[in-house]
C-alpha positions, -999 to +999 in steps of 0.1 A: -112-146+163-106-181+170-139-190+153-139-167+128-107-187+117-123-217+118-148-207+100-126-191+069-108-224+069-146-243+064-155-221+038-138-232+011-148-273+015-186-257+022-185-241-011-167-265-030-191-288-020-222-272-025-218-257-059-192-277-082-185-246-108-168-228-079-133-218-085-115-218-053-077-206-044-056-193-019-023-190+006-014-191+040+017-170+042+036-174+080+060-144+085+087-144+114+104-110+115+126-091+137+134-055+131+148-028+152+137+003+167+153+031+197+183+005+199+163-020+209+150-053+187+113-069+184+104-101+172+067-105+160+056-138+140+023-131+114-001-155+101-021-144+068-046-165+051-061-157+017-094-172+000-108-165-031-136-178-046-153-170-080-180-185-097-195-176-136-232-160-133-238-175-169-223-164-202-216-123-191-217-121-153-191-133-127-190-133-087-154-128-072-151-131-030-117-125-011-114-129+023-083-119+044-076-132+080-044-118+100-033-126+134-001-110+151+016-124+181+049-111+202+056-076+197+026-059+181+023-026+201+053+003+199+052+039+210+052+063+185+078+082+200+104+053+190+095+057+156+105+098+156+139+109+162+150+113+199+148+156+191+111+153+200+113+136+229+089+123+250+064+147+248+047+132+220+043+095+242+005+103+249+001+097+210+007+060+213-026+054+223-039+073+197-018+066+168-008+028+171-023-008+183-037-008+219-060+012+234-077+039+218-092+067+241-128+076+228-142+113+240-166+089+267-138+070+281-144+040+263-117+020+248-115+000+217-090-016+199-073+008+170-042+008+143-037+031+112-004+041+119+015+032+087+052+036+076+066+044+041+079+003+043+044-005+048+017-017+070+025-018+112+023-047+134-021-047+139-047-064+158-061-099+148-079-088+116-108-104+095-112-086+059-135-090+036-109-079+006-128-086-024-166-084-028-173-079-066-205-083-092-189-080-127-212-081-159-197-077-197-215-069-226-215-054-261-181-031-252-192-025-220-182-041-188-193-031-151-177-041-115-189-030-082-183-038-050-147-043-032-119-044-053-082-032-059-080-004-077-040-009-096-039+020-117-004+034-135+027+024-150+047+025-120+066-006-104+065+011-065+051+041-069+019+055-090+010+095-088-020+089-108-038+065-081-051+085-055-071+056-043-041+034-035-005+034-024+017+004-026+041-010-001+079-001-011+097-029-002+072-055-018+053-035-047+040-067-061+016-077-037-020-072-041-033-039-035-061-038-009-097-033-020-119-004-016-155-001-028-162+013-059-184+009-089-157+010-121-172+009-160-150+004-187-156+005-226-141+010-260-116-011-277-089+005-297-095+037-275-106+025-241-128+043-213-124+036-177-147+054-152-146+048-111-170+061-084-161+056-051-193+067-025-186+089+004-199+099+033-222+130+010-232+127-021-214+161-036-184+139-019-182+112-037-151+103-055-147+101-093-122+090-119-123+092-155-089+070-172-086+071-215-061+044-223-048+037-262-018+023-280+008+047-299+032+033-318+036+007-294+035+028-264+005+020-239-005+056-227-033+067-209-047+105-194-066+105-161-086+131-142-100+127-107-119+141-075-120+130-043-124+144-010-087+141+011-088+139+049-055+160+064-041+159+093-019+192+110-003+178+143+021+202+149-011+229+154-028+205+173-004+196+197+006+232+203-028+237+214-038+263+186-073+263+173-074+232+153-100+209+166-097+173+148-123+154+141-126+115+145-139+087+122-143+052+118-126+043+086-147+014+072-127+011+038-093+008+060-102-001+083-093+018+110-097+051+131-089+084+112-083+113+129-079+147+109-082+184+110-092+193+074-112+175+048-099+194+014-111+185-025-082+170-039-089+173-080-059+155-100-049+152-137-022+133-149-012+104-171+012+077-178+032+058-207+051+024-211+071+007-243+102-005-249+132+007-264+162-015-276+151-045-255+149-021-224+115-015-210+106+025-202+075+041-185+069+070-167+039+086-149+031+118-132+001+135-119-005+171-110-025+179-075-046+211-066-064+215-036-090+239-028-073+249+002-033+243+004-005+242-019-007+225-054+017+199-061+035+174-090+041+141-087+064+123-109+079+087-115+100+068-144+122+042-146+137+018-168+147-022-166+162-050-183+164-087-186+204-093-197+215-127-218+234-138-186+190-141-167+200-107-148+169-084-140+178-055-132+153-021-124+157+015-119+128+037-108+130+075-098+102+092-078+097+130-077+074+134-037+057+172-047+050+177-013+084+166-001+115+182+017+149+190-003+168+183+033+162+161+069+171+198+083+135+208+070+120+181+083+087+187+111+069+172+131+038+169+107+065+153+081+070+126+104+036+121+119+018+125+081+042+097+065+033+077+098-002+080+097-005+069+057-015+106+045+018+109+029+044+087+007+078+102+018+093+129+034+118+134+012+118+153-025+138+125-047+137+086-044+153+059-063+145+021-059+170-002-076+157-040-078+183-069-086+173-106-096+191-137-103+181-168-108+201-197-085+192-227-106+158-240-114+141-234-079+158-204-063+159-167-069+185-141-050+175-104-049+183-069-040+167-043-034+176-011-023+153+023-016+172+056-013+162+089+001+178+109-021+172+142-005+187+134+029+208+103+022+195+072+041+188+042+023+177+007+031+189-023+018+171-057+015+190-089+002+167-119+001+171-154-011+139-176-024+132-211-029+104-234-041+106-263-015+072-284-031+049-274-061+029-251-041+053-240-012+079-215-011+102-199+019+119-165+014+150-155+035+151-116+039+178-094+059+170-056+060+201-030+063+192+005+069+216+031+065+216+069+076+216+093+108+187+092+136+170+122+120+168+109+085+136+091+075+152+057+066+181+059+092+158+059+121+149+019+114+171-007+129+183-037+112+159-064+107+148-095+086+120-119+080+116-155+073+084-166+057+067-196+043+042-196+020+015-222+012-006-216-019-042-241-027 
């Protein structure tokens, strides 16, 4: 990893150098966070570095290249059984290996390193990590313009969440950041009524993944329609841990990356659509997306909000989400909630979220804000004030405390209280 580091860093200069027309930016972003878990608080300290280069191939081409390097030190390994209310005990402990960082047990006894476990705040502590992020060939011409490779895919109106991308899910308590790329070939065309179509290979050809978006303007209202396939690995843990005959299956995740494991592989087909204007100097959208699966239940997804900017340089948002697949009650909460929301499969456990976001501006160079996510089907919330401030021209810090409120068997009141401190170095 060492070198591999050392390497990223040389990149940039080697390109630079070598070709003058090469655009070249990035961060290094250092995160020091504590948060608590089972009573007990972790420190961990995170190191990301970003590079992007991009480069015109002549009058209708372009090259884009991202490349991500993380590396984790203190606590970057937690059982899983500390992340599930104390009810299930420690019967579920042999999952750690499987589930989080450390060791994962292959069928021969050989052990590699594996993550995947996610949490509805986001990605987990992982292992040292080098990804290529972005990887992209565009080409333009008469009304028609092509990208392939590895790229984000940012579809919908939504500020945290988006039912109409089934290719991506943002991170709730920072919805702004960069979605991560996945490999796709995406054509677009039209002007007034625009055309957006997305392939996305799989492992079969009759699997691969499709999307078709139409996007116009009416009466300025941005709206769009959207249909799509693609192929949705499940995972039922209760069945398999009560030995019943549910045999997963494993798989290296290259697009994650990371190890998947999963029971049923169903045909997820989606249609939906989304809308944003303003009204009154207050902004509006709202998206929602219906789900049916070949085999399972159908489900809606839906999410709107509303936000303003106020004389007095107030921001304020509002943003209700509608989980199809999610519980009215924590008292109807499983096992499989727990473990699908952990795993990434799922966005919530509950039925009804809210996320309100509060800015103010303190001065030229700072920023206070608030931000608070709300389960509203059992209660729990979590609260995050944080405080920003531009210390150079390209460096900033950020000053976070996270306050989580609820009982141990609701899904936001089993986090601890926590915070972060990060620096952030842009070039």
């Amino acid at each position: 990893m060492q070198l591999m580091m050392r390497n990223l860093f040389w990149l940039p200069l080697a390109v630079t150098a070598g070709a003058s027309a090469v655009e070249v930016s990035g961060e290094v972003e250092v995160t020091g966070r504590a948060f608590g878990l089972a009573d007990t608080t972790f420190t961990q300290e995170t190191t990301r570095t970003r590079a992007f280069l991009a480069q015109d191939l002549g009058s209708s081409a372009r090259l884009e290249l991202g490349l991500d390097a993380y590396t984790y030190s203190g606590q970057t390994a937690l059982r899983v059984v500390d992340l599930l209310p104390s009810s299930y005990g420690a019967t579920l402990d042999t999952l750690a290996a499987v589930l989080w960082t450390g060791s994962f047990l292959l069928p021969q006894g050989t052990e590699q390193p594996a993550s995947g476990i996610t949490s509805i705040l986001g990605r987990s502590p992982d292992f040292d990590t080098l990804l290529l992020n972005r990887a992209l060939i565009s080409w333009h011409g008469h009304g028609v313009s092509i990208d392939a490779g590895r790229q984000p895919v940012a579809w919908g109106t939504g500020y945290a969440w988006n039912p109409t991308n089934v290719f991506s899910r943002k991170t709730l308590l920072e919805p702004t950041r960069e979605l991560q790329g996945i490999d796709v070939v995406r054509l677009r065309t039209g002007h007034r009524v625009r055309c957006e179509v997305l392939l996305q290979p799989d492992d079969k050809p009759e699997d691969t993944g499709w999307a078709t978006r139409i996007l116009t303007s009416l009466g300025g209202w941005d709206v769009s329609a959207l249909a799509s396939r693609v192929e949705w690995r499940r995972m039922d843990w209760s069945g398999w841990l009560a030995g019943e005959d549910v045999a997963p299956s494993l798989e290296w995740e290259a697009r994650a990356p990371y190890w998947t494991i999963f029971t049923d592989q169903v045909t997820r087909l989606t249609l939906g659509g989304d809308l944003r204007g303003e009204w009154r100097g207050v902004g509006l959208w709202a998206e929602t997306a219906w789900n049916h699966l070949d085999r399972g239940d159908s489900f809606l997804d839906l999410t709107a909000g509303i936000d303003h900017l106020f004389d007095f340089q107030t921001y304020l948002l509002l943003e209700y989400h509608r989980e199809g697949e999610g519980k009215s009650s924590s008292s109807a909460y499983v096992l499989n909630d727990w473990l699908k929301v952990l795993s990434g499969e799922r966005g919530g456990m509950g039925r009804d979220y809210l996320l309100t976001v509060l800015n103010h501006p303190l001065g030229d160079l700072s920023e206070f804000s608030l931000l608070s996510l709300w389960n509203l089907s059992d209660g729990s919330s979590l609260t995050e004030a944080s405080s920003s401030r531009s210390l150079a021209d390209d460096l900033t810090v950020v000053v976070a405390v996270d306050l989580p409120f609820g009982e141990d068997g609701d899904e936001l009141g089993r986090i601890g209280r926590g915070g972060f401190l990060r620096l952030t170095a842009y070039f």
